[in-house]
C-alpha positions as CSV (number, residue, x, y, z in Angstrom):
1,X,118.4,72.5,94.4
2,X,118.0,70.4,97.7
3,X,114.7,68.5,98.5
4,X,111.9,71.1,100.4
5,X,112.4,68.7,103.4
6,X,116.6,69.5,103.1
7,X,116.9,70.8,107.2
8,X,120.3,72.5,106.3
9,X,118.4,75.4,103.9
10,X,119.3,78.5,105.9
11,X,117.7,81.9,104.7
12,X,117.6,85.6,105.7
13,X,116.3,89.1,105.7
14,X,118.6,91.6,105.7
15,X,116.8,95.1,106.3
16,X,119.2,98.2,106.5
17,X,117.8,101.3,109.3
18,X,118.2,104.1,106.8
19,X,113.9,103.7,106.8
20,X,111.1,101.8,107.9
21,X,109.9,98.5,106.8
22,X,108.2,99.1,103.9
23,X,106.2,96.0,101.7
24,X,108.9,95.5,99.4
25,X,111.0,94.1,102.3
26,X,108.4,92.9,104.1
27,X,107.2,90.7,101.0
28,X,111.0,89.3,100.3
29,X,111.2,88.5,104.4
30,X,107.8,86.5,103.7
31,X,109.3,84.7,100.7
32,X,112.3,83.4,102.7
33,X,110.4,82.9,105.8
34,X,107.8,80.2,104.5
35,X,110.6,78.7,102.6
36,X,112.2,77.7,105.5
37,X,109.2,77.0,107.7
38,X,108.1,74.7,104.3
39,X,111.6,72.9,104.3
40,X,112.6,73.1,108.3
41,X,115.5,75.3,107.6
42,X,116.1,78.6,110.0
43,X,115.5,82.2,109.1
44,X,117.4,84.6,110.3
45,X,117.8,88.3,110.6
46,X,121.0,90.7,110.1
47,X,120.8,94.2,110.3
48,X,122.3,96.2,107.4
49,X,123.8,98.9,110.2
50,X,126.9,100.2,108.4
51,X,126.3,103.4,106.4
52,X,127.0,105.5,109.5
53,X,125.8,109.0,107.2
54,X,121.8,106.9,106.9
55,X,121.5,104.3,109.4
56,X,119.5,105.1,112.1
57,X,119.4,103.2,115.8
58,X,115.6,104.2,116.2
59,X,114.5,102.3,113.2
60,X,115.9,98.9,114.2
61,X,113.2,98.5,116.7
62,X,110.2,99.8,114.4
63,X,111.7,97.3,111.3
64,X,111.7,94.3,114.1
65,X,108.0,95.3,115.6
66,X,106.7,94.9,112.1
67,X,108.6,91.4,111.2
68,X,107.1,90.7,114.5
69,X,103.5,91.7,113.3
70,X,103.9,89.6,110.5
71,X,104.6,86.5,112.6
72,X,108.0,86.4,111.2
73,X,109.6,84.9,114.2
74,X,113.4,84.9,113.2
75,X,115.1,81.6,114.8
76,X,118.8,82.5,115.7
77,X,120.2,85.5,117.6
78,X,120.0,89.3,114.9
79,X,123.7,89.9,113.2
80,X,124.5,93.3,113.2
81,X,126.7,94.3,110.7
82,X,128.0,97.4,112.8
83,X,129.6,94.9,115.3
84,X,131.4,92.8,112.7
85,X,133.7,95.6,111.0
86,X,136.9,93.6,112.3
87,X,136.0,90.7,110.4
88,X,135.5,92.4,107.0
89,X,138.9,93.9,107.2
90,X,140.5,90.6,107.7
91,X,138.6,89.1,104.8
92,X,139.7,92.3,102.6
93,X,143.1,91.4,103.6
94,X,142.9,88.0,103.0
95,X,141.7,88.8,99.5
96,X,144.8,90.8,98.6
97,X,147.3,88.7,100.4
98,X,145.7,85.9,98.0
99,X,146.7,87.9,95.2
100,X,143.1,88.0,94.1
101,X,142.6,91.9,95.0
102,X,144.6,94.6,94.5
103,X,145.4,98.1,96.7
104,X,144.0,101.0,94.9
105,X,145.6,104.6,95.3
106,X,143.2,106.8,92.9
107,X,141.7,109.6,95.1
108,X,138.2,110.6,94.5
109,X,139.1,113.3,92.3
110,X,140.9,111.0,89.9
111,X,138.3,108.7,90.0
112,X,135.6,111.4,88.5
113,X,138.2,112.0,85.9
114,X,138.4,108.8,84.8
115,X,134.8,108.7,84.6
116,X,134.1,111.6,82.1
117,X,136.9,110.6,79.9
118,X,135.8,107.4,79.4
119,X,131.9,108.8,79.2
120,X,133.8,111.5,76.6
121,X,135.1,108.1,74.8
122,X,131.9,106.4,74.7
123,X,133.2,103.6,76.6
124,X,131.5,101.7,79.9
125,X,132.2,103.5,83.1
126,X,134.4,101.1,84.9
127,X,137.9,101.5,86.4
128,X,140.8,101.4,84.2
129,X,142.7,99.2,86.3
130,X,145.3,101.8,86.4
131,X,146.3,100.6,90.1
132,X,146.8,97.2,89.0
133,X,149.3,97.7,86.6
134,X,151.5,99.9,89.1
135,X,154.7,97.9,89.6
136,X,155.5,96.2,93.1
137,X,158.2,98.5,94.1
138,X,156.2,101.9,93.6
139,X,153.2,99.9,95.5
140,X,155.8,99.2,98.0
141,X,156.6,102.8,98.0
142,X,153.2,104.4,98.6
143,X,152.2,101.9,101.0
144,X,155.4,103.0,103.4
145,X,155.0,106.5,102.3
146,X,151.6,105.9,104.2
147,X,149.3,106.7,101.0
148,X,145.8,105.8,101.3
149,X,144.5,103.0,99.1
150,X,141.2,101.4,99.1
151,X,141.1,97.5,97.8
152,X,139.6,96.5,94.5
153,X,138.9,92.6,93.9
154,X,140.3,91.3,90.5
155,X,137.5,90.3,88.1
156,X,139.2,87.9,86.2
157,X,138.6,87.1,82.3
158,X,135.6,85.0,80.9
159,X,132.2,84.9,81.9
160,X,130.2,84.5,85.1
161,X,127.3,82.6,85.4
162,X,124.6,80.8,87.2
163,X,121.4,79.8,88.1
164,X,118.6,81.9,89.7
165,X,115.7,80.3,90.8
166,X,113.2,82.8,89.7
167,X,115.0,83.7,86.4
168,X,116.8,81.3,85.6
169,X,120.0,80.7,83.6
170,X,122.1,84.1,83.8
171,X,125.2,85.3,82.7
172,X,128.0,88.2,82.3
173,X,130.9,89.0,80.6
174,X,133.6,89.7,83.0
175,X,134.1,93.2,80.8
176,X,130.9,94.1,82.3
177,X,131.8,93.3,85.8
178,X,134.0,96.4,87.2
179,X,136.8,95.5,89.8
180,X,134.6,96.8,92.5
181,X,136.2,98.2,95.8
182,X,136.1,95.8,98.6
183,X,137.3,98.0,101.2
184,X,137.3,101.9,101.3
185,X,140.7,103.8,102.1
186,X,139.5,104.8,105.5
187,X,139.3,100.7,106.4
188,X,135.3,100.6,106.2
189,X,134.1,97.3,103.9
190,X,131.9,98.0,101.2
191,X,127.8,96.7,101.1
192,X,129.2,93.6,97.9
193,X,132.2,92.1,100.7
194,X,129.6,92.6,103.8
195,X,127.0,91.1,102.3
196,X,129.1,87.9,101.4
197,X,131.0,87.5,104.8
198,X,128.0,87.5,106.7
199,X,125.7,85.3,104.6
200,X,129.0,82.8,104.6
201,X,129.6,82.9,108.4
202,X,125.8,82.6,108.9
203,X,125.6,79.5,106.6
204,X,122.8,81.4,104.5
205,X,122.5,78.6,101.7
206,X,119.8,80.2,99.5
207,X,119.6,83.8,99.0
208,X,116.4,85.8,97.9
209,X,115.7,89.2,97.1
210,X,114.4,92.1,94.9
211,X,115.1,91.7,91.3
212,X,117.4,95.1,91.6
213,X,120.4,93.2,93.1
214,X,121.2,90.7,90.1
215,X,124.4,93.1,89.3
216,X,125.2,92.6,92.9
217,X,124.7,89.1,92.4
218,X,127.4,88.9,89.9
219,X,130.0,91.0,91.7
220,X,129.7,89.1,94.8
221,X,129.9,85.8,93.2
222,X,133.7,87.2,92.4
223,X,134.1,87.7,96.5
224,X,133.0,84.2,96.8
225,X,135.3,82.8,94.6
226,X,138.1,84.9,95.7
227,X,137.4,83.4,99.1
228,X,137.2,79.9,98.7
229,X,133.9,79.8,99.5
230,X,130.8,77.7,98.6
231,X,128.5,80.1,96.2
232,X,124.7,79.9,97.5
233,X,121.6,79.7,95.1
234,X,120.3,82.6,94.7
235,X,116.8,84.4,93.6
236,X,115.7,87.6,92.9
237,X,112.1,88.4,92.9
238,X,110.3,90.4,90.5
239,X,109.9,94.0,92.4
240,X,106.8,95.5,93.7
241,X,105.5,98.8,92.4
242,X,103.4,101.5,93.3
243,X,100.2,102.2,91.0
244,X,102.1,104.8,89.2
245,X,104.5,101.7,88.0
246,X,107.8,103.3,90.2
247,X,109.4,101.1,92.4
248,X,108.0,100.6,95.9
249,X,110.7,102.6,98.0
250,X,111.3,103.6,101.8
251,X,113.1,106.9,99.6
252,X,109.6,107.7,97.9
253,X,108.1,107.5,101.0
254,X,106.1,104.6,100.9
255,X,103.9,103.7,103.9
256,X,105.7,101.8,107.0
257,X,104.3,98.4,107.3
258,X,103.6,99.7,111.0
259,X,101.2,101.7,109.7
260,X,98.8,99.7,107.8
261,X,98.8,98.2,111.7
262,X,97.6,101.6,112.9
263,X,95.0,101.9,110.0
264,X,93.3,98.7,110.4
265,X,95.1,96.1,108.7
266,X,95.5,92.3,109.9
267,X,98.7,90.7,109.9
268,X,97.6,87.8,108.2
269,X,95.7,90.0,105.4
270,X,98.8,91.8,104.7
271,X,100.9,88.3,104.8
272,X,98.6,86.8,102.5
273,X,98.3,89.5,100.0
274,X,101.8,89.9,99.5
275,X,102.6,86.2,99.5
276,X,100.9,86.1,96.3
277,X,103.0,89.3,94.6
278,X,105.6,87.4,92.4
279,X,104.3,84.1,93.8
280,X,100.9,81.7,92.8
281,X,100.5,78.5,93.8
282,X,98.3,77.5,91.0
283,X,95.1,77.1,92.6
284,X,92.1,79.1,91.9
285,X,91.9,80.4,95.1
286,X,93.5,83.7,96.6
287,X,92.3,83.4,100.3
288,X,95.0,81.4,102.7
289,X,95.5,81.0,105.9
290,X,99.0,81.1,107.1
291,X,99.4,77.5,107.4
292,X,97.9,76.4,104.0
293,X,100.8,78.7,102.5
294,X,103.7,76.9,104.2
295,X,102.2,73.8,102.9
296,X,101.9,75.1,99.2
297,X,105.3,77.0,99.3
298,X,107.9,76.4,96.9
299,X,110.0,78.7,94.8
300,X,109.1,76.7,91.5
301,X,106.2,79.1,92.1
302,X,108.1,82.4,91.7
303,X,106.8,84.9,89.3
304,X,109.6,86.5,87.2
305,X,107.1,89.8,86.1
306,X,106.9,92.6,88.5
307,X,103.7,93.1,90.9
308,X,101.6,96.2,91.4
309,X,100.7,96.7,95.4
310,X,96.9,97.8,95.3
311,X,95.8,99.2,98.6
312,X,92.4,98.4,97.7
313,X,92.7,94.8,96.5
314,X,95.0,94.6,100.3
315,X,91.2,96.1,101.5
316,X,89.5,93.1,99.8
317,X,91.8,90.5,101.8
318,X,91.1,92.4,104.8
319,X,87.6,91.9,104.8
320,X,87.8,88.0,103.9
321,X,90.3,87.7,106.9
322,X,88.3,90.0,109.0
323,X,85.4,87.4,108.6
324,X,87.2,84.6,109.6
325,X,87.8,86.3,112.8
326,X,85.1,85.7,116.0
327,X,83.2,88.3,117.3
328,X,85.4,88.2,120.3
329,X,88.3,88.5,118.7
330,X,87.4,91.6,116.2
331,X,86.0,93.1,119.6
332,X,89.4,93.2,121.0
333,X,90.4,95.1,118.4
334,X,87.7,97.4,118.2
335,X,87.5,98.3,121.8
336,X,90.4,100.7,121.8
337,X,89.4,102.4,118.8
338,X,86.7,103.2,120.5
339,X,88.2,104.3,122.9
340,X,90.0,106.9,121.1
341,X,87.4,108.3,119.0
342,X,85.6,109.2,121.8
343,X,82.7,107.4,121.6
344,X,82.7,105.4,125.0
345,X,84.8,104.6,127.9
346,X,87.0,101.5,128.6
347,X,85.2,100.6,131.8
348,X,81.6,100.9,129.9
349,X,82.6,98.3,127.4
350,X,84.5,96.1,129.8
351,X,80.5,95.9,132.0
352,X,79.2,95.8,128.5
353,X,81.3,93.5,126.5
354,X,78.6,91.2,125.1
355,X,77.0,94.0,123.7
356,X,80.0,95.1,121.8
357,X,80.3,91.3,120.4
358,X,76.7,91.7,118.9
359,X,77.7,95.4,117.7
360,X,80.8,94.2,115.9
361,X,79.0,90.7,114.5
362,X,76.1,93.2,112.9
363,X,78.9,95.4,111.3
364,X,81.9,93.0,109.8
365,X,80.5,92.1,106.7
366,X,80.2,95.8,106.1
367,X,83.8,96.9,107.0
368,X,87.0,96.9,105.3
369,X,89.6,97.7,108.1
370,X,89.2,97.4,111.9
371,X,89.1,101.0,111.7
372,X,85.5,100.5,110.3
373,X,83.9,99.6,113.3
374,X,84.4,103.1,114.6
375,X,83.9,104.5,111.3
376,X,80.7,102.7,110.8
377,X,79.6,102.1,113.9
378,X,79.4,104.6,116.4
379,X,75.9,105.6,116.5
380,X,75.9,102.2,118.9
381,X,77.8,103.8,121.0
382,X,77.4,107.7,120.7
383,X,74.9,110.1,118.7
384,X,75.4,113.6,118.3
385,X,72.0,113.4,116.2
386,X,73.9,114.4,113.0
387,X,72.8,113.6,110.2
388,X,74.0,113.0,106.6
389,X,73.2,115.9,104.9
390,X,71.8,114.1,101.7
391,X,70.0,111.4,103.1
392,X,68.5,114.1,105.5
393,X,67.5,116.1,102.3
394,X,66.0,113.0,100.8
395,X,64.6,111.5,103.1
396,X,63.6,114.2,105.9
397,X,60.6,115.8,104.1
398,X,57.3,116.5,105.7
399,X,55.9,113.5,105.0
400,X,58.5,111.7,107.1
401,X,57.8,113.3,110.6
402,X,54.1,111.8,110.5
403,X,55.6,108.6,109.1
404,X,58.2,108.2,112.3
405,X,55.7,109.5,115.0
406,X,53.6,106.7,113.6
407,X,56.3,104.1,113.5
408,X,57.1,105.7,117.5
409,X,52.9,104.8,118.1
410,X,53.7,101.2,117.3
411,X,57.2,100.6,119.1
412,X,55.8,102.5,122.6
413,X,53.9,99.6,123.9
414,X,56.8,96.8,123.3
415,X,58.5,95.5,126.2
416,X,61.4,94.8,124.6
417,X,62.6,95.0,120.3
418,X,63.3,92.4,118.4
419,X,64.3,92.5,114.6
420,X,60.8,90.5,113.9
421,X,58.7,93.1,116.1
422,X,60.6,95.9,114.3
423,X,59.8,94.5,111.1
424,X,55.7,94.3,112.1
425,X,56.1,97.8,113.4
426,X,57.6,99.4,110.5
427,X,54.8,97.3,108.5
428,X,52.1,98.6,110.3
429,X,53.2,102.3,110.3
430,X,53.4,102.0,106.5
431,X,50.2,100.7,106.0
432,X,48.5,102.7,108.7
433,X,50.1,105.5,106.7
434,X,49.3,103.8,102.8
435,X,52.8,104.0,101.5
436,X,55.4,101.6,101.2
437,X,57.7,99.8,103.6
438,X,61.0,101.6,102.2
439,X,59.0,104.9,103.0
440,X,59.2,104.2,106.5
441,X,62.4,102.4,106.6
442,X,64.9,104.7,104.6
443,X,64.2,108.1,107.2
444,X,63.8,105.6,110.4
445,X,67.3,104.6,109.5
446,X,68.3,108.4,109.5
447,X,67.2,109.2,112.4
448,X,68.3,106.3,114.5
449,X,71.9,106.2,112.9
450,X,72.6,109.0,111.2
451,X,73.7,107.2,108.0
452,X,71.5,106.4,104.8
453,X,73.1,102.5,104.9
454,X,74.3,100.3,107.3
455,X,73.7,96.8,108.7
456,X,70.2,95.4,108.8
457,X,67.9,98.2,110.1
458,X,65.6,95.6,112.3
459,X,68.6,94.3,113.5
460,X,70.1,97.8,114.5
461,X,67.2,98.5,116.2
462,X,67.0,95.8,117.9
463,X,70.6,95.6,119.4
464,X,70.1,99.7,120.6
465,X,66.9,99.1,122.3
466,X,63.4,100.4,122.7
467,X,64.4,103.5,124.8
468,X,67.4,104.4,122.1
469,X,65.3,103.8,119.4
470,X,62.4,106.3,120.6
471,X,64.6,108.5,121.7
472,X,66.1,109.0,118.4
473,X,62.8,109.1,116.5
474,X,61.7,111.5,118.6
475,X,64.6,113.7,117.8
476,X,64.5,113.1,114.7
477,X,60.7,114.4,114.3
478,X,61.9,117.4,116.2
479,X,64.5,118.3,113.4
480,X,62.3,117.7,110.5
481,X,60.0,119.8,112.4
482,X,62.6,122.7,112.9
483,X,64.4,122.2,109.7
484,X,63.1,124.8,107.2
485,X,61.4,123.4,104.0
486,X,61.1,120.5,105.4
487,X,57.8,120.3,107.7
């Protein structure tokens, strides 16, 4: 394998449009991307475009948004298969005029024959190499008769091997390897010849994937060789799986990478967190930034056992990353979320920005996604003066109307709130009262918020201000008041 610092490694991502980017993909484009911003090679980006009955043109732009939202910047110009067809039908041809493939006349039909008598027999379900044995003149024959033939390469006898840098030595009997069609009847290459001509003609030297393509691997080594070409390394990464152990699939419907976007996800949470699925650095640490991981990256780090993608541990990395952002920064984000919930106006938060700093800096070590701050936070915004219903059954008895109009006594002569002036109030009203603080505290934080938890409740009532804060006491004595069983 060539030194880390080897500027000739060249690796790719190869999504196909027949579905969105899901983490599976996105986790095997991270993998080759920090190998080659580790070694100073180039990664680059073809699109799988082919399969004319699943590709579709609208999904090339959501697949390269969410590359994009990952930070994987690709640094050549995108292949697209769809625009290379010539050149795999030359490379077919060159394969049988070598003598190493061979034209194949079986129509479908025969095919599926073939198949249940040698499923009726017991025996592996590969092609009898009936074709092959055909002698040159009836070739000759069907080929000026104008018969259709697809092109099979010729497997030939021993056994194929090599390396894998996650699993290491591999090998197959050339029994096992079927003498795979190359090229349909209707001129169209197949996925095993696509794959090789453009990871040749791109200079791809190392080529990692999902686990799911080592047969592939071995039938394509076969195209190589039949070629004349140089054979890359290759690894194949343990696959991801959902929680219920199936594999992570655009055809199950797993989420679009996009969409964790929408639902509050950083990029460099969702980067980090699947960086280490099928991958550890051996440290004891599973926080990185970006940069620290194209230090650490090698693929002597490879995991060979399959990974289990856990939303919620993806939560936990969010949170870490979303304290490592500034205030500013997470405000950005918040803003339009905002925005769209209803709660305020963009003009109001762009004449009140450093107020939505101090919001968002009082709520991020309670939230999970950006999403939170919305979630969470929009009695600092908004209050419809609705309350959870069973806090408000704890916590808005009788006792607690006398206990806030008491608290309301000690705020009404402050010029302004601060956290330490809240904290005397609430102090006083408790001992004017002869109960404890949390008696106070636990209804004040009802009725000013609307939630039984939350950030610091000085704090809080600090940032919304003496006329906020009375006015929601207020209210809140009013409800208790009109709320029967309560009073």
């Amino acid at each position: 394998m060539p030194e880390m610092t080897d500027r000739s490694i060249r690796v790719r991502i190869a999504p196909s449009p027949t579905g969105y980017l899901h983490v599976g993909t996105a986790r095997t484009a991270i993998f080759n991307w920090l190998f080659a911003r580790h070694s100073g090679g180039k990664f680059l980006v073809r699109i799988e475009d082919t399969d004319q009955a699943r590709s579709q043109a609208d999904l090339i732009a959501p697949i390269l948004d969410a590359m994009r939202w990952l930070g994987l910047q690709w640094d050549e110009a995108i292949t697209y298969q769809s625009q290379r067809l010539d050149t795999y039908n030359a490379c077919a041809r060159r394969i049988l005029e070598l003598g190493r493939g061979y034209r194949c006349f079986c129509t479908p039909a025969e095919l599926e024959r073939g198949r249940e008598e040698a499923k009726a027999r017991k025996q592996p379900l590969r092609y009898d190499r009936r074709c092959l044995r055909l002698p040159p003149d009836e070739i000759a024959r069907r080929v000026a008769a104008g018969m259709p033939y697809a092109i099979r390469i010729l497997v030939p006898e021993g056994e194929t091997r090599f390396h894998d840098l996650v699993l290491g030595d591999l090998g197959r009997h050339s029994d096992d390897i079927e003498d795979m069609v190359i090229a349909r009847s209707d001129g169209s290459a197949t996925y095993n010849l696509a794959v090789v001509v453009d990871d040749h003609e791109m200079g791809i030297t190392h080529v990692i994937r999902g686990n799911d393509h080592v047969t592939n691997t071995f039938k394509q080594i076969h195209v190589y060789r039949a070629l004349g070409w140089e054979i890359p390394q290759f690894g194949h990464l343990p696959l991801i799986l959902r929680p219920d152990k199936k594999k992570v699939s655009k055809r199950l419907g797993d989420k679009d990478v996009n969409q964790y976007s929408r639902e509050g996800i950083l990029p460099e949470a969702m980067f980090n967190y699947l960086c280490l699925l099928g991958w550890n650095p051996k440290t004891d640490r599973e926080i990185y930034t970006r940069e620290e991981l194209i230090a650490l990256f090698t693929p002597a780090y490879f995991n060979a056992s399959n990974a289990v993608f856990d939303e919620e541990k993806l939560e936990a990395f969010n949170r870490e990353h979303l304290l490592r952002r500034s205030n500013h920064d997470l405000a950005t984000m918040a803003a339009p979320l905002l925005v769209e919930a209803g709660l305020t106006t963009k003009y109001w938060l762009e004449t009140r920005w450093k107020y939505l700093c101090e919001v968002v800096g009082l709520l991020k070590d309670r939230v999970r996604r950006v999403t939170d701050f919305a979630a969470l936070g929009g009695y600092f915004f908004a209050f419809d003066y609705r309350y959870d219903a069973a806090a408000a059954a704890k916590h808005f008895h009788g006792g607690a109307a006398d206990l806030l109009a008491r608290l309301a006594d000690q705020l009404e002569p402050l010029a302004e709130l601060t956290a330490d002036n809240c904290e005397r109030a609430v102090e006083a009203a408790a001992a004017a009262a002869g109960v404890k603080k949390a008696s106070v505290i636990h209804p004040t934080r009802l009725a000013i918020s609307g939630m039984p938890a939350g950030p610091g409740l000085y704090e809080i009532m600090a940032l919304l201000g003496r006329s906020a804060v009375l006015e929601r006491l207020r209210k809140a004595i009013d409800y208790i008041h009109a709320t029967p069983g309560a009073s």
